[in-house]
C-alpha positions as CSV (number, residue, x, y, z in Angstrom):
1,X,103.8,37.6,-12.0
2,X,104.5,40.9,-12.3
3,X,106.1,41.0,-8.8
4,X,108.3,38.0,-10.1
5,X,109.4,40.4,-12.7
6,X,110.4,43.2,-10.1
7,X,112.5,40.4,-8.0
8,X,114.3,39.1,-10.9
9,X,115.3,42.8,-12.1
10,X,116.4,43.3,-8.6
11,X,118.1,40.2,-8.4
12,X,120.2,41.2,-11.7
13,X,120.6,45.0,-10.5
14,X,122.1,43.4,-7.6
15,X,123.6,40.3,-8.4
16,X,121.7,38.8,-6.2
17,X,119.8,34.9,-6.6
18,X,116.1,33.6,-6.5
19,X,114.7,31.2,-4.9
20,X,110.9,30.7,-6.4
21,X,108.6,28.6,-4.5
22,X,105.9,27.3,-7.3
23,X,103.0,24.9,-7.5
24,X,101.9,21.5,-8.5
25,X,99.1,23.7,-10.5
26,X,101.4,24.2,-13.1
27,X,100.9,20.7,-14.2
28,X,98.0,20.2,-17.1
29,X,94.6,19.7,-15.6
30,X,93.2,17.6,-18.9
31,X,96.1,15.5,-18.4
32,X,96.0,14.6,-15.5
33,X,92.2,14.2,-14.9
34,X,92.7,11.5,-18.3
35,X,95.3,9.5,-16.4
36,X,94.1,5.6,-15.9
37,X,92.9,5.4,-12.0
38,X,91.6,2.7,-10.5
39,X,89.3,3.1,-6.8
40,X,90.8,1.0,-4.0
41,X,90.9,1.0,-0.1
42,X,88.5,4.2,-0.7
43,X,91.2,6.2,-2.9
44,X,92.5,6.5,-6.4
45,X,94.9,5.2,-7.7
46,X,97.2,4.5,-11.2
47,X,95.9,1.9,-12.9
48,X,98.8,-0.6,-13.7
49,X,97.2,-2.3,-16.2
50,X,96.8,0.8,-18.8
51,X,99.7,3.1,-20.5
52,X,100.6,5.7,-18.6
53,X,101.6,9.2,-20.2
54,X,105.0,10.7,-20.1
55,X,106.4,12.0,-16.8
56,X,104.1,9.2,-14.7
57,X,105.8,6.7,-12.7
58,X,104.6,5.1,-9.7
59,X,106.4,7.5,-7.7
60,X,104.2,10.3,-9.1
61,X,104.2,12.9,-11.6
62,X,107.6,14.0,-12.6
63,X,108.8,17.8,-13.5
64,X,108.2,16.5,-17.5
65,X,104.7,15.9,-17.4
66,X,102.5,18.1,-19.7
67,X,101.9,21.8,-18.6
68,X,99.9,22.5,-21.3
69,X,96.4,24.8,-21.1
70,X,94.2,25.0,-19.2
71,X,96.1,24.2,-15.6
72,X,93.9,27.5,-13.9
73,X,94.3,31.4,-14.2
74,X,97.3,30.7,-10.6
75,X,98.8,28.1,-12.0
76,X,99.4,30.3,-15.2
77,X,100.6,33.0,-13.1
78,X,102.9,30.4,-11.3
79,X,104.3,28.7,-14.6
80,X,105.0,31.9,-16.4
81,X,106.8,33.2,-13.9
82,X,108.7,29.7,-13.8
83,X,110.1,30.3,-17.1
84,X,110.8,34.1,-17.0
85,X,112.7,33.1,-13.9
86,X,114.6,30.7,-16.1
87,X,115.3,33.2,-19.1
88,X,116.7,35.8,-16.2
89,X,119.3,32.3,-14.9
90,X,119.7,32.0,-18.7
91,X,120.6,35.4,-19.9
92,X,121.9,37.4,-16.9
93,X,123.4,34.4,-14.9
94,X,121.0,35.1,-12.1
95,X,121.3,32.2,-9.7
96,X,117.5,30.4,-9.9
97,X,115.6,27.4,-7.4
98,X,112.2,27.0,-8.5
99,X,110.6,24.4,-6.5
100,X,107.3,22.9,-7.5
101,X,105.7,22.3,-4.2
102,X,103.3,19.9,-2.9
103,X,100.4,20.7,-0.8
104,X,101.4,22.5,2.5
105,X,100.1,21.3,5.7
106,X,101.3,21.9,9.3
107,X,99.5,23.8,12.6
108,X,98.4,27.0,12.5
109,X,97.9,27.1,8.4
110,X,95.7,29.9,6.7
111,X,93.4,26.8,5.8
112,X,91.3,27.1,3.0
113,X,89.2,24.2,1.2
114,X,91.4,25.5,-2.0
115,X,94.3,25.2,-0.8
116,X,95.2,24.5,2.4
117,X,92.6,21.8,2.1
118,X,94.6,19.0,5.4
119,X,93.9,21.8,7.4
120,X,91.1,23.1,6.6
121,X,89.5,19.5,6.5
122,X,90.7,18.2,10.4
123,X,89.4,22.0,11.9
124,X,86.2,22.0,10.1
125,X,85.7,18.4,11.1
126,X,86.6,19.1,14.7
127,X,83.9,22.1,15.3
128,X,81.0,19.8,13.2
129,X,80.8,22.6,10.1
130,X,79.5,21.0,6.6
131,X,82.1,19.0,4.6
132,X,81.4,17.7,0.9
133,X,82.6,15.6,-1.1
134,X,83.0,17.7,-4.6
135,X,83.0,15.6,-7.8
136,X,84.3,12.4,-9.4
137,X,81.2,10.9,-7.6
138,X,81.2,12.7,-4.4
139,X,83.4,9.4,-2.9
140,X,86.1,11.7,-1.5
141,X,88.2,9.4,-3.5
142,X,90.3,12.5,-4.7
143,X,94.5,11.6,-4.1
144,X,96.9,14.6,-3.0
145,X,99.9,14.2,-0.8
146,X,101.3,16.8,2.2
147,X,104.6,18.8,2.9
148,X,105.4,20.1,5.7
149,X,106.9,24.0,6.0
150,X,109.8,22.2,7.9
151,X,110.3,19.8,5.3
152,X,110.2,23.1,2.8
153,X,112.5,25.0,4.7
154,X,115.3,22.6,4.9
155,X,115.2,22.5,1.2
156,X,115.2,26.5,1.1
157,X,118.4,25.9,3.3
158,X,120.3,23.8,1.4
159,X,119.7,26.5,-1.7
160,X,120.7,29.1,-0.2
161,X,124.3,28.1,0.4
162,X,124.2,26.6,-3.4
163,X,124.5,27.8,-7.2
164,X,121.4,27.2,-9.3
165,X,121.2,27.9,-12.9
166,X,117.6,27.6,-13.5
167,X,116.8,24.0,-11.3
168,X,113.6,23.1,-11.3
169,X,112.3,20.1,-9.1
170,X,109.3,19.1,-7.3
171,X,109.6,19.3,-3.5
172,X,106.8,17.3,-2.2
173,X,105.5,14.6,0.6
174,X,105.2,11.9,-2.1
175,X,103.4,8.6,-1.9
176,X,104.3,7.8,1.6
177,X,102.3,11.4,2.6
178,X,99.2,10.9,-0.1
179,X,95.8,10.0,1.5
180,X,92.3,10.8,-0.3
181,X,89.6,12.6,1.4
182,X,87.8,9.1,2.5
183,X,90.8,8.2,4.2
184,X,91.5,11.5,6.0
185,X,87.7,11.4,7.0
186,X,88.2,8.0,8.4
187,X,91.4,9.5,10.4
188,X,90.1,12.1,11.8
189,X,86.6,10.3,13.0
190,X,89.0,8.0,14.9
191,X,89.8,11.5,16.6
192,X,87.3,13.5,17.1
193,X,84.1,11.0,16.2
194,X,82.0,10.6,13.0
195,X,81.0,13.5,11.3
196,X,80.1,12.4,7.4
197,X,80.7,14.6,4.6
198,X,77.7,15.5,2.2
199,X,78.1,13.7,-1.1
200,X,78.4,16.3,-4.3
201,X,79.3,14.9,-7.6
202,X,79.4,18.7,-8.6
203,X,82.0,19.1,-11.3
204,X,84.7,22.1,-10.9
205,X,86.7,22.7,-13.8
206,X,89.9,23.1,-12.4
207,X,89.9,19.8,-9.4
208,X,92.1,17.0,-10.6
209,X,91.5,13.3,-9.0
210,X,94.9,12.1,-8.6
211,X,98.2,13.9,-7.7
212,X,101.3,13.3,-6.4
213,X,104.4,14.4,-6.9
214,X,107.5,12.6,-7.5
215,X,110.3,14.2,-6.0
216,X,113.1,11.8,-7.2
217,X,114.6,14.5,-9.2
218,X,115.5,16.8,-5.8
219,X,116.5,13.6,-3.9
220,X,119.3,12.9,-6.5
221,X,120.5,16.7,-6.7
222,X,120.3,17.6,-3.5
223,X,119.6,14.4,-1.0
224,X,116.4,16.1,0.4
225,X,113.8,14.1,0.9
226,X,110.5,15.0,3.3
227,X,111.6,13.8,7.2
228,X,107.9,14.5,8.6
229,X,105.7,11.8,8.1
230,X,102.1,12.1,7.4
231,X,100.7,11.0,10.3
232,X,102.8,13.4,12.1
233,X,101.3,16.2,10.2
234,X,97.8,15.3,11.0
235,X,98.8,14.6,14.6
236,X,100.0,18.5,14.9
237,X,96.7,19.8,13.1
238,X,94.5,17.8,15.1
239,X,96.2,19.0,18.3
240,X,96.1,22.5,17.2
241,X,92.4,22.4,15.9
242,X,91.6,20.6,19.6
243,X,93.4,24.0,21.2
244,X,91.9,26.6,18.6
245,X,88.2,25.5,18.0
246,X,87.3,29.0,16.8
247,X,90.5,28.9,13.9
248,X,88.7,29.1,10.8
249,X,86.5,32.1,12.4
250,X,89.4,34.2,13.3
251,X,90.9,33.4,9.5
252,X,87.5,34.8,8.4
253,X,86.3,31.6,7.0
C-alpha cells in the first residue's frame, strides 16, 4: 500500500497514469462463503432456486458485490489502495485502470497453493507430492476460474493507449475457464495417472467455495474478453511441469 502511495505521488509529480493490477480478494469473504451453492458434476455451483445477493449473476460476481470486512490482511492492502488510486483520478486527474484480476495461471508461474494454486496443483501432481483437499468437506468441490498473463497483457495494452478516470473492472477467465479442484484432479490423472488428494475438511478463515468473476463490465468498455481457453492453460502447465519435474524445488517450495 504504501508503495501504491509513492506511485500515485509520482504519477501526479509527473503527470504521468496508473495502471493497478488488483485482486478478486477484495471481495467480502462472509459474503461470498453465504452465497446459495449447490454440489454438481463434483463442483459448486449457484443455486438457482435461492435469492442471490447483489452483484451475483450467473456470469459471476460483478465489481458491486460487497467488499465489506473481513476479505484478508492482502486483500485489504489491495482494496485500499483501490480507492486511494481513485481519490488521486478524482482529485489530481491522474489517469487510473484498476483491474480486479482473476486467478493467474500460465507455464513457468511462481506456483504456490495460495495463489498460484492451477500451477501449483498440475506440478505437484506430476512429481506424486501430497495434495489435500482443505475444507467445505474435503470434496475439492471449491470453484475458481483461470487468466492467462497473455489474456492480462492485452488488457494492459489496450490501457495504455487510453484515458481512465478511475475504471475499475474485473479482468478474469470467467465461467468458461472455472473448474473445482475434483475436476482439475480428474484432468490431470488423465495426464499423468491417479494420484488422489488427502481429504481435510480443515476450516481456513479466509478460503471462499465459490468464485468467479464476471467480467461483462470490461467486455462492454473495452471489447476484451479472455482468448486462451482453459484447457489450453492446463495443456501449457502440464507440458512445462513434464519438462521441469524439479519446479516447485527450485521455487523453494
Amino acid at each position: 500500500m504504501l508503495g501504491s502511495i509513492n506511485l500515485l505521488e509520482y504519477c501526479r509529480a509527473s503527470r504521468a497514469g496508473l495502471i493497478l493490477l488488483s485482486t478478486f480478494r477484495v471481495y467480502s469473504i462472509p459474503a461470498l462463503t453465504q452465497l446459495p451453492l449447490r454440489a454438481e458434476s463434483s463442483a459448486y455451483s449457484l443455486d438457482g432456486g435461492k435469492p442471490w445477493p447483489a452483484g451475483v449473476s450467473l456470469a459471476g460476481v460483478g465489481e458491486g458485490f460487497s467488499t465489506e470486512a473481513p476479505i484478508s490482511v492482502y486483500g485489504a492492502t489491495k482494496l485500499a489502495s483501490e480507492r486511494l488510486a481513485q481519490e488521486y483520478a478524482a482529485g489530481f486527474q491522474v489517469p487510473v485502470w484498476i483491474n480486479r484480476c482473476g486467478v493467474l495461471a500460465g507455464a513457468g508461474q511462481f506456483g504456490t497453493a495460495g495463489q498460484g494454486i492451477f500451477s501449483y496443483w498440475l506440478h505437484a501432481h506430476s512429481t506424486r507430492r501430497s495434495l489435500k483437499y482443505l475444507g467445505f468437506g474435503g470434496h475439492g468441490f471449491q470453484v475458481q476460474d483461470a487468466l492467462h498473463p497473455r489474456d492480462l497483457a492485452r488488457m494492459v495494452d489496450f490501457q495504455l493507449c487510453s484515458a481512465g478516470t478511475g475504471k475499475l473492472p474485473n479482468v478474469s477467465g470467467g465461467q468458461a475457464n472455472s473448474v473445482s479442484l475434483a475436476q482439475l484432479t480428474a484432468w490431470r490423472d488423465q495426464r499423468f495417472g491417479p494420484h488422489h488428494p488427502i481429504a481435510d475438511g480443515s476450516e481456513r478463515p479466509y478460503d471462499v467455495p465459490w468464485l468467479i468473476l464476471d467480467s461483462s463490465k470490461a467486455l462492454t468498455a473495452t471489447g476484451w474478453e479472455p482468448h486462451i481457453g482453459l484447457h489450453q492453460i492446463l495443456e501449457e502447465i502440464a507440458d512445462h511441469a513434464a519438462g521441469n519435474p524439479d519446479w516447485l524445488t527450485r521455487c523453494g517450495l
